[in-house]
N, C-alpha and C positions, 0 to 999 in steps of 0.2 A: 201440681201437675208433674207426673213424670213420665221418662220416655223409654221406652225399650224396657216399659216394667218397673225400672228403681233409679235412682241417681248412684252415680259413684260417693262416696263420701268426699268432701276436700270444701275449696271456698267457694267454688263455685257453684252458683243454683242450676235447676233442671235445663233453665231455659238458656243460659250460658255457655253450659255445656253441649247442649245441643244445639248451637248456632257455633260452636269450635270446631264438633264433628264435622257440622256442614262446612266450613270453610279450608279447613284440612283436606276434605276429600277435594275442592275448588285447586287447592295451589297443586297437590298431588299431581290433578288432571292437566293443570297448568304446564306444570313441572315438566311431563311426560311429551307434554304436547313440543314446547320449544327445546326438549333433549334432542328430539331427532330433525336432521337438515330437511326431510321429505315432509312429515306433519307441520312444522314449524312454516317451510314454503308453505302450503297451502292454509294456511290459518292468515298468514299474509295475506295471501291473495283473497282471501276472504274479508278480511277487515279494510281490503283495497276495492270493497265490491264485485270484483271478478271470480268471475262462475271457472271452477277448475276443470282440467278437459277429461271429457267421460272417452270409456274404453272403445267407444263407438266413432269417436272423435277422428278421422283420417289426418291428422297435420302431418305426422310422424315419415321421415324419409324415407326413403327403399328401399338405400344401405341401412338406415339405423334397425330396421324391422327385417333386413335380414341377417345380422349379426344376435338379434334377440334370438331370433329359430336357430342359426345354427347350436349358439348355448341352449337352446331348448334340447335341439337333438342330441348333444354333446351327455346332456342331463335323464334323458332319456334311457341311454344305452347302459348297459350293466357295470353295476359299480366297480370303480377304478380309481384308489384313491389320490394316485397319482396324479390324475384327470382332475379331482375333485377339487383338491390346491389349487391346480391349475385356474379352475373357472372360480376359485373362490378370492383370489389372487385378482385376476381379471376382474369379477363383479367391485372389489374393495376399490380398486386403481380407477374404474368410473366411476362411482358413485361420486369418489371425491374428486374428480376434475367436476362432477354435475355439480355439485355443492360450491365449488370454488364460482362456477359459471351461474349459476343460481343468484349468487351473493352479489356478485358483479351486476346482473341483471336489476337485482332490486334496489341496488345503489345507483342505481341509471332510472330507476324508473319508470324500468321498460320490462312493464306487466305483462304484455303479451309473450316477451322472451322466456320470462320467469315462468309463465303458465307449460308456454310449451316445454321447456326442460325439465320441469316438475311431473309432464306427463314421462317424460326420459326416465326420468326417477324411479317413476310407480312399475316402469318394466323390468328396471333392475330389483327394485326390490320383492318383486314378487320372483324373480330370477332367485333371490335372496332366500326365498322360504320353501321355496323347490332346493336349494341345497342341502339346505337345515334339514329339510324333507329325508332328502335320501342319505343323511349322512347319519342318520338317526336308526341303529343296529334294531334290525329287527325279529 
């Protein structure tokens, strides 16, 4: 039996090698998953049972959710890259008090905390890919 057409040569059979590929690509996506503090929280909360909060979800305060618009707007206006430090500066200095606060959370236990600052998370880091976004010459 061979896969993808032929075998490599070496010690190992078709089907060996084809259960390495599969496992390789397993720890890769593993790997990927617990590098970052936001997927790694929600794989938690996942393996803790709890449903992570969808974008529909209202928990979120009405300072936190207006400090996300004004970086929206901030993100919005024409490039300045001044500005751009600025919010990329700001976005890095929360992420990692969210992360510190995340940590703490799930050392306590307290799923629900973790859920909700997890949802914190998903707005900075889509804050995150809106900078990438526009910092990317075009």
């Amino acid at each position: 039996m061979t896969i993808r057409g032929r075998c490599a040569s070496g010690d190992l059979s078709c089907k060996e090698q084809y259960y390495s590929e599969q496992h390789s690509s397993l720890i890769n996506k593993a790997y990927q998953t617990l590098l970052n503090p936001l997927s790694r929280g929600l794989y938690l909360l996942e393996l803790n049972g709890v449903e992570p909060a969808q974008e529909t979800d209202c928990d979120a305060d009405s300072v936190f959710l207006m400090e996300i618009m004004e970086i929206n707007e901030k993100l919005a206006e024409p490039k300045n890259e001044d500005m751009l430090e600025e919010i990329e500066t700001l976005i890095k200095v929360k992420q990692e008090e969210l992360t510190k606060e995340v940590t703490a959370a799930f050392e306590r236990d307290d799923l629900q905390e973790a859920k909700k600052l997890l949802a914190k998370m998903k707005y900075f880091a889509n804050l995150e890919d809106k900078l990438k976004n526009k910092k990317i010459p075009s």
